[in-house]
N, C-alpha and C positions, 0 to 999 in steps of 0.2 A: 636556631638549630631545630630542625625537622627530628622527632621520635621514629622509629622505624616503621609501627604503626603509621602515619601519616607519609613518610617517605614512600612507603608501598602503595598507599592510595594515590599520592599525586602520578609515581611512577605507572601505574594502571591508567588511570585518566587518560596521559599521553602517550599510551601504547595503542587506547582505544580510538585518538585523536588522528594516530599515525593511519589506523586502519580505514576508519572514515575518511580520510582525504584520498586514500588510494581508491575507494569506492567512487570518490567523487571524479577521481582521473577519471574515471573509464568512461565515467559517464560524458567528463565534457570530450573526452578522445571522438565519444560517438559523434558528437557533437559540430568535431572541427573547430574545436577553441583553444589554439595550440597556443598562445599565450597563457592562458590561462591553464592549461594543461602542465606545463612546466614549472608555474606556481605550485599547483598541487601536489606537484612530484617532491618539490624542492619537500614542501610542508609535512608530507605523509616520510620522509626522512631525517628532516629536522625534530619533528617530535618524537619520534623513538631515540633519536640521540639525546638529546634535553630528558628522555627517560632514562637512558643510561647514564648519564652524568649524574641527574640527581639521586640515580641507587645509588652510585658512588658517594653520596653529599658533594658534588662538585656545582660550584654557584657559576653561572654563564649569567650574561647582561647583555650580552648582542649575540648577534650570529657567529660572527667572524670570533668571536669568542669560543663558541662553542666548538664550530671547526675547531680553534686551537687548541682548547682542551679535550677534544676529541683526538687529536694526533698526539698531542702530548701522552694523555693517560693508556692508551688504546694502541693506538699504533707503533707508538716508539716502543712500546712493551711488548709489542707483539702477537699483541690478544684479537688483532685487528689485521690485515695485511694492507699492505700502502694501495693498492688498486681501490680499496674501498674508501680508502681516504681520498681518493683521485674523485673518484665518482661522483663522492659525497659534495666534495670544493666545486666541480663539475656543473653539478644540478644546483648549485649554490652563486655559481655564475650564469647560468644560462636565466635562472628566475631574477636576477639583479637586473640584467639586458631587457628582460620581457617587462620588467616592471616598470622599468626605469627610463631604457633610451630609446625614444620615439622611431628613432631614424634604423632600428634593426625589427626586422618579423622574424619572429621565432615561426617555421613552419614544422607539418607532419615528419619531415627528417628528422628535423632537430630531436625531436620529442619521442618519438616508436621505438628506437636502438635502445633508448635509457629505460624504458619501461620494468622492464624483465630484471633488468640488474639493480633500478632501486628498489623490486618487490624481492628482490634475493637479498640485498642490503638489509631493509626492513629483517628478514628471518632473522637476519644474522645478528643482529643486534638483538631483539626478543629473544635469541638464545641465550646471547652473554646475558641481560637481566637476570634469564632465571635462575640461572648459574651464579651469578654475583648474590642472588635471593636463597639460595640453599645453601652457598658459602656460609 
């Protein structure tokens, strides 16, 4: 069991981790590495959730995990709206396909529309942290 002192530092860690990988969107966006651009997205969302989980003390072991205990604790409660949970599963599937099944390209479609909404997803999760942190 994590002290709160250390729960705060790993929670920073991967707020800092979330924001680094969206840096790194942009950059491979310029790029034209729309597989790998949708990793990034997926990861620069992933770890700000895996940050609010662990304020919570909630322990995740996979992704699909985390999704769950992200709708579970978050969304069923309300702290979350279900669009954000859509998005989240969303960019959770489109990085699964890019990573995974050969026979799909993830192209500039795929990947531009979702931009905007997982750097708004991202705030919105950094909001609930710090609010969970003054709690």
């Amino acid at each position: 069991m994590l002290n709160k002192e250390n729960r705060n530092s790993i929670v920073a860690l991967r707020l800092e981790r979330s924001k680094e990988a969206l840096i790194e969107l942009k950059a491979i966006i310029n790029l034209g590495f729309w597989r790998m651009a949708a990793n990034r997205m997926y990861y620069a969302c992933y770890y700000a959730v895996s940050a609010l989980l662990i304020q919570k003390g909630i322990t995740i072991k996979t992704h699909v995990g985390a999704i769950n205990q992200f709708s579970l604790h978050f969304v069923k409660t309300e702290l979350v709206n279900i669009d954000s949970a859509k998005l989240y599963k969303k960019l959770f599937e489109l990085r699964q396909t890019g990573d995974y099944d050969d026979l799909v390209k993830i192209s500039e479609n795929d990947v531009l529309p979702l931009v905007e909404p997982a750097e708004k997803f991202i705030s919105e999760i950094e909001k609930l942290i710090n609010k969970c942190q003054s709690d």
